[in-house]
C-alpha positions in Angstrom: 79.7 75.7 -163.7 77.8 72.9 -164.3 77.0 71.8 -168.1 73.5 71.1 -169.7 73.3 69.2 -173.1 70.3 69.7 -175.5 68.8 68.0 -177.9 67.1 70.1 -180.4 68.3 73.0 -179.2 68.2 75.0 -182.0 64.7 74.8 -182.0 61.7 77.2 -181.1 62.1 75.8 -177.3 65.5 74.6 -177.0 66.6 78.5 -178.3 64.4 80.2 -175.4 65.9 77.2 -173.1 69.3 78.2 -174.0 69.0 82.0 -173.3 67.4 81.2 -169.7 70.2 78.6 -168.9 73.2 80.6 -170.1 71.0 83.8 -167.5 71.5 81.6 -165.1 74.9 80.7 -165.3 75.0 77.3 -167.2 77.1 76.1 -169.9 75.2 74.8 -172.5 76.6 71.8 -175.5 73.6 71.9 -178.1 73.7 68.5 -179.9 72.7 69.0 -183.7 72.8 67.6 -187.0 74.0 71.5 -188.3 77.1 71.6 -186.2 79.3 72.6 -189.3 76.2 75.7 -189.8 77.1 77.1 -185.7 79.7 79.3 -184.3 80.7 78.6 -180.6 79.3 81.5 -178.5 80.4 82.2 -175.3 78.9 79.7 -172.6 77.7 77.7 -175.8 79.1 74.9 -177.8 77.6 72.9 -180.6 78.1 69.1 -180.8 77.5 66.6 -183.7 74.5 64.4 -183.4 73.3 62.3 -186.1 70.3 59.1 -184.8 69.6 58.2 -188.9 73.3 57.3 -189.2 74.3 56.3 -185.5 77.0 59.7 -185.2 77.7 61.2 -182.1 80.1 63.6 -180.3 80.9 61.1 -177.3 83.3 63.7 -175.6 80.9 65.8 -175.5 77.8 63.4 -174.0 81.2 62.6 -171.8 81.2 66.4 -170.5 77.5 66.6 -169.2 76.1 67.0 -166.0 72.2 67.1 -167.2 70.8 66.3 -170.3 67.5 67.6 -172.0 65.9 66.1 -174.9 64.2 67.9 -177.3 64.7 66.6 -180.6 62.0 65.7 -183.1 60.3 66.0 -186.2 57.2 69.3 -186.6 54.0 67.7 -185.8 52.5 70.0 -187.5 55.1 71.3 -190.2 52.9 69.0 -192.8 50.5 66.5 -193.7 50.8 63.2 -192.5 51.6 60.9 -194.9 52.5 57.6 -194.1 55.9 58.8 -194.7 55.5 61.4 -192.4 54.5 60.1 -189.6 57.2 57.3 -189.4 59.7 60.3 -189.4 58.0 62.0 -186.5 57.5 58.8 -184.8 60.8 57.8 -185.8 62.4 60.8 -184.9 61.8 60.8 -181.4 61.7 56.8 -180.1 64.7 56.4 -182.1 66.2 59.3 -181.3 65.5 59.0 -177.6 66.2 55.4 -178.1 70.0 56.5 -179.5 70.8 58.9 -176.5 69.7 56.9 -174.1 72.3 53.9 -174.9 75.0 56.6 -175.4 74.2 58.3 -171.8 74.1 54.8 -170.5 77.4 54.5 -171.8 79.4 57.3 -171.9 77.8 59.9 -169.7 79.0 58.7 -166.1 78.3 62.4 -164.7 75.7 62.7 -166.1 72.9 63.3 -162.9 69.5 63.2 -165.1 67.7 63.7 -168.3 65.0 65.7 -168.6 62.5 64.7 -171.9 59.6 65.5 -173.9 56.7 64.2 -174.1 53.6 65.9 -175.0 49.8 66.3 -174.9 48.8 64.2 -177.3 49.6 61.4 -175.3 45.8 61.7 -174.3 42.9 61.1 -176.4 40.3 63.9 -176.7 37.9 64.5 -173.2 34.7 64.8 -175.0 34.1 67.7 -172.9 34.1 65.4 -169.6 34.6 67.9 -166.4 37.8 65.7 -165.0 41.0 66.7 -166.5 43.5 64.0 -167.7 46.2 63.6 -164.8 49.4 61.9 -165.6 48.7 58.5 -164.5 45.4 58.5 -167.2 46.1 55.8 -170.2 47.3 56.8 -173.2 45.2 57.2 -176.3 45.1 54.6 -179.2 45.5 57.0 -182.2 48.2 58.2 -183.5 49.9 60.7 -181.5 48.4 58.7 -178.3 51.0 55.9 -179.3 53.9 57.8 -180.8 54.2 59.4 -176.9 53.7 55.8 -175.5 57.0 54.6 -177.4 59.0 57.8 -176.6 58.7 57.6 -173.4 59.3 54.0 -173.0 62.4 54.2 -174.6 63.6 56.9 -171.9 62.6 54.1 -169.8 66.0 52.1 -170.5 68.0 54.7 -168.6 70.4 53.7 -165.9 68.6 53.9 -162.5 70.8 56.4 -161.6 70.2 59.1 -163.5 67.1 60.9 -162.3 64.4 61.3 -165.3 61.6 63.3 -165.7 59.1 63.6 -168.9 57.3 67.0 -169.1 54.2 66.3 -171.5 54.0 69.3 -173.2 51.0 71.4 -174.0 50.7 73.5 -177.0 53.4 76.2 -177.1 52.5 79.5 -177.0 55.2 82.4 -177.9 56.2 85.3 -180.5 58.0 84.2 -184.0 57.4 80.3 -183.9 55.1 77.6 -182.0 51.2 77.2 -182.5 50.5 81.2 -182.1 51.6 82.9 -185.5 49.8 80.2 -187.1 46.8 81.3 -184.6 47.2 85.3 -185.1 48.6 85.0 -188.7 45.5 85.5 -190.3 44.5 88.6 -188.8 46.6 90.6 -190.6 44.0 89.9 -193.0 41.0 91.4 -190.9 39.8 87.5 -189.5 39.3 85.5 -186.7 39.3 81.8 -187.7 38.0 79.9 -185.3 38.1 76.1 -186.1 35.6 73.8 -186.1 33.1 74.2 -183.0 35.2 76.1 -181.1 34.6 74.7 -178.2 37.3 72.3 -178.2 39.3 72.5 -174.7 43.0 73.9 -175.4 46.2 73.3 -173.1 48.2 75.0 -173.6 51.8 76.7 -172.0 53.6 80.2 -172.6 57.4 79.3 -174.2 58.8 81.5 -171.5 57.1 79.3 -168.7 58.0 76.4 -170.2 61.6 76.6 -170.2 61.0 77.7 -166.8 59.4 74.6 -166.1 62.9 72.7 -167.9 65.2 74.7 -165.3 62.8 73.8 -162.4 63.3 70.0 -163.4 66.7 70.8 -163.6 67.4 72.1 -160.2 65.1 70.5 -158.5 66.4 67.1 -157.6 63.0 65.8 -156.4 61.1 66.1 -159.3 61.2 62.8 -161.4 58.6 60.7 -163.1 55.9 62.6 -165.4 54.6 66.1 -165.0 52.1 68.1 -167.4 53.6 70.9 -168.7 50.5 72.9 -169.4 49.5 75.9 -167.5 46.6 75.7 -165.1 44.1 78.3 -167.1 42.0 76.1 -169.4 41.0 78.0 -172.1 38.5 76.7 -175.4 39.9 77.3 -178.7 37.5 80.4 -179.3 38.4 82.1 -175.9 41.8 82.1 -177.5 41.4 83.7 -180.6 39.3 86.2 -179.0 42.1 86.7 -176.5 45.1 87.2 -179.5 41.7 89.4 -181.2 41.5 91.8 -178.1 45.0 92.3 -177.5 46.5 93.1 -181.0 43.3 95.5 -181.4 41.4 96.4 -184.7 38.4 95.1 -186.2 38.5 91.3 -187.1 35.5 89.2 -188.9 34.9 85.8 -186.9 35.1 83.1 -190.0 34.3 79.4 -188.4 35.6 77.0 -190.4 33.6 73.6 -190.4 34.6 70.6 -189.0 34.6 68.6 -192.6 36.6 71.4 -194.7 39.1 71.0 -191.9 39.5 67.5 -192.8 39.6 67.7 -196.4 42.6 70.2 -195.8 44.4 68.2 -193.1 43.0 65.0 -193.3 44.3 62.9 -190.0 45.9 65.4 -188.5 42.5 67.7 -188.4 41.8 65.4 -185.4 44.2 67.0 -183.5 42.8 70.1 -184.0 39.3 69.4 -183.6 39.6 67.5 -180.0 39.0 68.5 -176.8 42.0 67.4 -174.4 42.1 69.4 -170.9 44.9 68.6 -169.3 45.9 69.2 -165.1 48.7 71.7 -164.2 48.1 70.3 -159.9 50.7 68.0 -160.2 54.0 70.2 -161.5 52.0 73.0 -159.1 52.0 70.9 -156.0 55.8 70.1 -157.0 56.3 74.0 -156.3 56.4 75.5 -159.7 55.5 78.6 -160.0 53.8 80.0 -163.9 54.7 83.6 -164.8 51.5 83.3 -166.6 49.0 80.8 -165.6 46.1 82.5 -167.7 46.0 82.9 -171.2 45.1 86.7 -171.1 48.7 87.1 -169.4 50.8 84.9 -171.8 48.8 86.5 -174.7 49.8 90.0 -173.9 53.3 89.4 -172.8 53.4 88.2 -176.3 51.5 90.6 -178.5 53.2 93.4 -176.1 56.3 92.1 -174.4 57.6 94.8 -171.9 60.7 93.1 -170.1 63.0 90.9 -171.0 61.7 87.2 -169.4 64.1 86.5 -166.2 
């Protein structure tokens, strides 16, 4: 039974990654700060892990046969301070930085390591018709250069364990991720649509997306950088209208403008406000199938999930 370590996996993805791998027969070592907080389950164990302070369980990096890194701070948990965005930036170029050496090191079963990236590695389209592929430059902002650094420091890994960045699109799924911040106020009777509403969204169902994870896993072929966004573009209104439609009732439309957006969230209303289409052709040409490659799908298998995901 072959073992799969993850970092952040006690997280909103690395929690639906977990379910899916331990389905599927793996054993799973979760590498976490909160060790002394988690009970060993069956097929899961939980393994210190500590970047600030340079800690780390090395019998347990010792034990792995794939490694998937998750770890890193909310983008979106709060404003970005200065402070803040050295610990997001921090937290995943160091911390991809610190497992890296330690797989170098002590992992010498250790067949590949599968890492995060994400979207904001582009800059926004300005409503161009080509989508960004994965050989396009990255952007000179913020985020743009925070994904430049964390995936050159995955860079530094032995040649011979296979690696393969998934740039992640925004995460769509029940109880954590972009969409309860997105359906949230409709409990209220709205539909806040931000900014223009206009702005391209790319975005991938949770479900799918550790899908995508265990594809990289298994499939020995796949290395180098894919987009992990499904290929149903979608603007930002079409989506609320979507999560509108399928949890029913009456909801106002309320736009909110552009400039009260950045009073409220200052630089990090940029991200919300840009257009950024991303291509899916690449991970689909590799063979990977989507459960839901339109948002209508995801959006009902979340507002009215009928099946447990397989």
């Amino acid at each position: 039974m072959k073992k799969v370590g993850i970092t952040g996996g006690t997280g909103f993805i690395g929690r639906h990654l977990t379910a899916l791998l331990i389905r599927k027969g793996y054993e799973v070592v979760v590498f976490t700060t909160g060790v002394a907080k988690r009970r060993k389950k069956q097929h899961i164990s939980y393994a210190h892990w500590n970047p600030g302070n340079g800690a780390c369980d090395l019998a347990a990096v010792k034990s792995v046969d794939i490694m998937v890194n998750l770890a890193g701070e909310g983008i979106a948990d709060r404003r970005w301070t200065e402070k803040r965005k050295r610990e997001i930036r921090d937290s995943r170029v160091k911390g991809t930085s610190f497992l890296v050496a330690h797989m170098n090191a002590y992992a010498p079963n250790c067949k590949a390591l599968i890492t995060a990236s994400a979207t904001g590695f582009y800059g926004a389209d300005n409503h161009y018709s080509d989508s960004f592929t994965e050989d396009a430059p990255a952007a000179t902002d913020f985020l743009g250069e925070t994904c430049r650094l964390w995936e050159a420091a995955s860079e530094k890994l032995n040649s011979d364990i296979r690696r393969v960045v998934l740039r992640f699109g925004i995460v769509l799924g029940k109880g954590s991720g972009a969409f309860p911040q997105l359906a949230g106020p409709m409990v209220y009777g709205i539909s806040p649509i931000l900014g223009s509403g206009g702005q391209v969204v790319s975005w991938i169902e949770v479900h799918d997306l550790a899908r995508l994870i265990l594809f990289a896993i298994e499939h020995t072929e796949i290395a180098g950088i894919y987009n992990a966004v499904a290929p149903g573009h979608v603007s930002h209104r079409q989506l609320i209208q979507t999560i509108t439609s399928m949890k029913h009732g009456v909801r106002i439309p309320v736009h909110v403008p552009s400039a009260l957006l950045k009073i409220l969230l200052g630089e990090m209303s940029t991200e919300v406000l840009k257009s950024c289409t991303v291509s899916a052709d690449k991970i689909v040409a590799a063979g990977f199938v989507f459960e839901h490659p339109d948002v209508e799908g995801a959006v009902k298998a979340i507002v009215h999930p009928t099946a447990k995901p397989k």
